[in-house]
C-alpha positions as a printed Julia matrix, in Angstrom:
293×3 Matrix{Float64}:
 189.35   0.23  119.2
 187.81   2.6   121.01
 185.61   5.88  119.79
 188.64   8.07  120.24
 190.76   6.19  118.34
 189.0    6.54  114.78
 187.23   9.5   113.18
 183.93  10.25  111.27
 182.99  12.78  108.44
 180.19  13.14  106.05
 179.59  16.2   103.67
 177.14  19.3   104.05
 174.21  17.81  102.91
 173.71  16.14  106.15
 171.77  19.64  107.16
 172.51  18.8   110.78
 173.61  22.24  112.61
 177.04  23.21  113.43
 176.25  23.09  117.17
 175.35  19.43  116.61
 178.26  18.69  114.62
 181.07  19.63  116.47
 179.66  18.8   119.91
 180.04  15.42  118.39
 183.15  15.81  116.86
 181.8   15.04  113.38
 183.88  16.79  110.47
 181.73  17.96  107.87
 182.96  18.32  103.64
 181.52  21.47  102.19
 179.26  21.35   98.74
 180.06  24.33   96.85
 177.36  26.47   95.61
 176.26  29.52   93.86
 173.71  32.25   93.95
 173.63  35.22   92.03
 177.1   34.85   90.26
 178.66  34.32   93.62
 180.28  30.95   94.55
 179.91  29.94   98.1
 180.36  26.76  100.6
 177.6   25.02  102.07
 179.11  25.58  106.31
 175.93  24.3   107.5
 174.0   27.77  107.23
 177.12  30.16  109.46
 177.89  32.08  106.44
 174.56  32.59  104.92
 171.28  31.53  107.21
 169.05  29.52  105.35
 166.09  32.17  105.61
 168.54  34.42  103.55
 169.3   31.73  100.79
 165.47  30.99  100.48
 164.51  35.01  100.23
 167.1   35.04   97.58
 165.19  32.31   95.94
 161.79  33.86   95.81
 163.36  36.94   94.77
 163.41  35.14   91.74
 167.52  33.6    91.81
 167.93  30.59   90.66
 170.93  28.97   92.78
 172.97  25.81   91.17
 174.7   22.89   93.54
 178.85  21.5    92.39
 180.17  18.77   93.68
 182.37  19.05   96.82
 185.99  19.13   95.33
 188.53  16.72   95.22
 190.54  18.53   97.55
 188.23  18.43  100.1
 188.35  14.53  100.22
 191.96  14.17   99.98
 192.73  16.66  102.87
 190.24  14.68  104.9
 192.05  11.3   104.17
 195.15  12.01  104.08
 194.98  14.04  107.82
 193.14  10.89  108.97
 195.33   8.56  107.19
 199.13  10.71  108.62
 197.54  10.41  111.81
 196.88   6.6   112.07
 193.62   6.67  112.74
 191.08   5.27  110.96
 187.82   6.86  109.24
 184.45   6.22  108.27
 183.14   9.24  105.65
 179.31   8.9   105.06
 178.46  10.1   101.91
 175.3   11.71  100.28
 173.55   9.65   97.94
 175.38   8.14   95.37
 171.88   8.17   92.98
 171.86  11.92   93.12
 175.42  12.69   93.0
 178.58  11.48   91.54
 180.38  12.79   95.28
 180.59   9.21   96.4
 182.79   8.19   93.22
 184.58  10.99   94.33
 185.3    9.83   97.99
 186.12   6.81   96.25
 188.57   8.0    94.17
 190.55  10.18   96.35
 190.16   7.08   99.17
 192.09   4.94   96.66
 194.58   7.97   95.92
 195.09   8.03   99.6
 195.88   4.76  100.14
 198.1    4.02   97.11
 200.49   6.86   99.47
 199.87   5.32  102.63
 199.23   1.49  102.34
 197.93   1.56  106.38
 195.53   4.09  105.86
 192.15   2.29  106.81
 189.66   4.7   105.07
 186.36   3.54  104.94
 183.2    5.14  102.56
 179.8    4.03  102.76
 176.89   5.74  100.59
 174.27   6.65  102.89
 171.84   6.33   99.87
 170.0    9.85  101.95
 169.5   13.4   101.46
 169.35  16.37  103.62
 168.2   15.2   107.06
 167.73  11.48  105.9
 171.17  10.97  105.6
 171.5   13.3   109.14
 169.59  11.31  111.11
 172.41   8.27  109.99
 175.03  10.71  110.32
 173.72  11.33  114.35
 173.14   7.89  114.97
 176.14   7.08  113.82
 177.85  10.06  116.14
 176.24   9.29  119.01
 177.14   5.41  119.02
 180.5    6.57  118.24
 180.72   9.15  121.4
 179.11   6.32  123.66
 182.08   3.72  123.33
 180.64   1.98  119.77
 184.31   0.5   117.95
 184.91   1.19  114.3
 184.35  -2.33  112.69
 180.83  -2.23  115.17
 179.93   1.37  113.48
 180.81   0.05  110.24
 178.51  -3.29  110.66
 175.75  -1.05  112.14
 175.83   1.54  109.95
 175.55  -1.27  106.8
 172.81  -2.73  108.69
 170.75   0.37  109.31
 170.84   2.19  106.49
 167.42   1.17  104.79
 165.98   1.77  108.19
 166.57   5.67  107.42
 162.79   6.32  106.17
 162.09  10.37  104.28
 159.47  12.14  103.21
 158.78  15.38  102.43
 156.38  17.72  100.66
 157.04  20.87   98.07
 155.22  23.84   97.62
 155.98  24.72   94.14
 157.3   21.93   91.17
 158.86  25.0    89.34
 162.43  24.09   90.98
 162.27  20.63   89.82
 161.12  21.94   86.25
 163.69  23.86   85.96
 166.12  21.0    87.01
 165.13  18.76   84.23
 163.05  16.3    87.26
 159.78  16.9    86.04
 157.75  18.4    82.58
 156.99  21.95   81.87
 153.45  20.7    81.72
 153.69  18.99   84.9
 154.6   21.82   86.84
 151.88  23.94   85.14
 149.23  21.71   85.96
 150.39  20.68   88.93
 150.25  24.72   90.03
 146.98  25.38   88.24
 145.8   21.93   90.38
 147.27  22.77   93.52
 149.0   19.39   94.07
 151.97  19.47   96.82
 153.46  15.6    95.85
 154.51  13.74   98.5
 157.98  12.19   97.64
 159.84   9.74   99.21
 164.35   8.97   99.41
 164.05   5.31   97.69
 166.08   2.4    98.67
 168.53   3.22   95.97
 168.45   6.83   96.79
 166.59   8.26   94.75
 164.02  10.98   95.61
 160.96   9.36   93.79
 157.34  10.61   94.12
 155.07   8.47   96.52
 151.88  10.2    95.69
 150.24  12.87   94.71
 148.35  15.07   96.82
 146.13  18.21   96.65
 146.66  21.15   98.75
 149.0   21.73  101.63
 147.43  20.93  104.78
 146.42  18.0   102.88
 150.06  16.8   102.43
 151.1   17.45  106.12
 148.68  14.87  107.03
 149.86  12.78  104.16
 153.65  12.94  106.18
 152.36  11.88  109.22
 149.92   8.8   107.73
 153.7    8.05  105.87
 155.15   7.99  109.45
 152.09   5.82  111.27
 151.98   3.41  108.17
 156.49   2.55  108.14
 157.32   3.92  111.54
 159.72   1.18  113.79
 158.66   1.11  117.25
 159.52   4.65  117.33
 159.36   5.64  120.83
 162.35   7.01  122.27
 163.76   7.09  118.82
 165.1   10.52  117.2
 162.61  12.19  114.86
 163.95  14.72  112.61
 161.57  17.83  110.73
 163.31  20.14  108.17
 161.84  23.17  106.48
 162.81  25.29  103.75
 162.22  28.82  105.55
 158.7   27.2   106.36
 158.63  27.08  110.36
 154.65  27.84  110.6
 154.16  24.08  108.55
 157.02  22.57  110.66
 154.99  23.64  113.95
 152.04  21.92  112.47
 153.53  19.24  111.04
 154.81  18.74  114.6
 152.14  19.31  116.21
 150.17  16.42  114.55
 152.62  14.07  114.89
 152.39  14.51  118.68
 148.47  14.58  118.45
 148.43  11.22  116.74
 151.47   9.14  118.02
 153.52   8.55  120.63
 157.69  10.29  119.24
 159.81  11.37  121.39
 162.51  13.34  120.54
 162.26  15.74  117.57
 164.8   17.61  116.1
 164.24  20.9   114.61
 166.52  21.56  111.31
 166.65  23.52  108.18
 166.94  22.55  104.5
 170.46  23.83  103.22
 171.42  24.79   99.68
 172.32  21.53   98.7
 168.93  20.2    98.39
 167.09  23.43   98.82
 168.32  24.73   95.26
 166.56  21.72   93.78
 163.1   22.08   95.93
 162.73  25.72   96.67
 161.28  27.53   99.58
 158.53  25.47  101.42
 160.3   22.25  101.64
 158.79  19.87  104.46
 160.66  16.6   105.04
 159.56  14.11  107.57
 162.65  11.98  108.78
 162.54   8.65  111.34
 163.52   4.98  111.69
 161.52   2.61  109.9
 160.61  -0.14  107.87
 163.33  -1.25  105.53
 162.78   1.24  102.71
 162.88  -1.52   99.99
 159.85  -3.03  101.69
């Protein structure tokens, strides 16, 4: 089966850009979310630029992340599934989300109507640009002659490979989303500590370490990348910001002074993950050590 013969998808919280997206014919599930009383769908910043949704933020709005609807999934399949081709749907993580019971759900709704359909949903066990870089991989293998049951057996196989890290400038988003104490996030301010946290093996974000100060926890992302990097040259790196491009020049910048990447990709943390870590996200994305190692 050749790569125009099936069809991929994933949901919004890839953060890729639309440019990258549909030059590699990738169709991308919108997460629903609201800010200032006013629902809206994640479409990959078009509608609302992340530099907008992060002023909002500081402005003092507190923005809150739904699941993408059922809908959403069974349109998807059931297009896919009247058309006879198959489809592989990579789905954010199912630690951080119930989406992936979701895609599950409607997959098996799907099929119960058409009995052919070959519908296929794998939990990327990633956030934000960890589960992009998958998502590209995955795109461009596809768009180079890669056949669905190869995707499927590389995508299973690379998964853990996807390694993230990223930095915060404030806990006060993750206090207020029940992640960490009220008197962790005030002593963590009074303290100055930026923690450097980590997408687990299960898919979890989970705090690596804690650090003191920002510049301090750029170099912290780059000793993460020396110390689990893969042979990385010629290999895709990815950098995401939350409306923080100054730190994402740096942080770039001494990841070229002290190793040898290649490409680097330039994105920006969306809504779905953005409402949960505020402005000043930094996340550090690349292929690695298996994360459960």
């Amino acid at each position: 089966m050749t790569a125009q013969d099936y069809l991929l998808a994933t949901d919004s919280c890839c953060d890729l850009t639309r440019a990258i997206v549909d030059e590699l014919s990738v169709e991308v599930l919108e997460f629903p979310f609201t800010l200032d009383g006013v629902q809206h769908y994640d479409d990959l910043g078009v509608s609302m630029p992340a530099q907008r949704f992060y002023e909002s933020m500081r402005a003092g709005s507190a923005p809150t992340t739904a699941q993408v609807p059922m809908s959403s999934y069974l349109s998807t399949f059931s297009a896919a599934a009247e058309s006879g081709r198959p489809l592989i749907f990579l789905s954010f993580s199912s630690a951080l989300s119930g989406t992936y019971d979701t895609a599950l759900l409607a997959r098996q709704l799907v099929i119960d109507q058409f009995p052919a359909a070959d519908i296929r949903v794998i939990d990327s066990r990633s956030a934000s640009i960890n589960q992009g870089l998958l998502v590209l991989e995955a795109a461009r293998r596809r768009r180079d002659g890669t056949g669905f049951e190869d995707l499927v057996e590389w995508i299973d196989g690379n998964v853990q490979r996807v390694n993230g890290f990223f930095t915060i400038d404030t806990l006060e988003p993750l206090r207020r989303g029940g992640r960490v104490s009220d008197f962790a996030a005030m002593a963590g301010s009074v303290l100055d500590v930026k923690p450097l946290m980590r997408v687990s093996s299960t898919g979890e974000l989970v705090v690596d370490r804690p650090v003191r100060g920002r510049k301090k926890s750029l170099r912290a992302l780059v000793d993460a990348f020396e110390r689990r990097a893969d042979d990385p040259l010629g290999d895709t790196v990815m950098i995401a910001h939350g409306d923080a491009p100054e730190d994402a020049d740096t942080l770039e910048r001494l990841l070229r002074e002290r190793t040898g990447i290649g490409e680097v990709l330039r994105l920006e943390v969306g809504p779905v993950i953005g409402s949960h870590t505020g402005p000043g996200m930094l996340a550090l994305v690349f292929w690695g050590t298996d994360r459960a190692s």
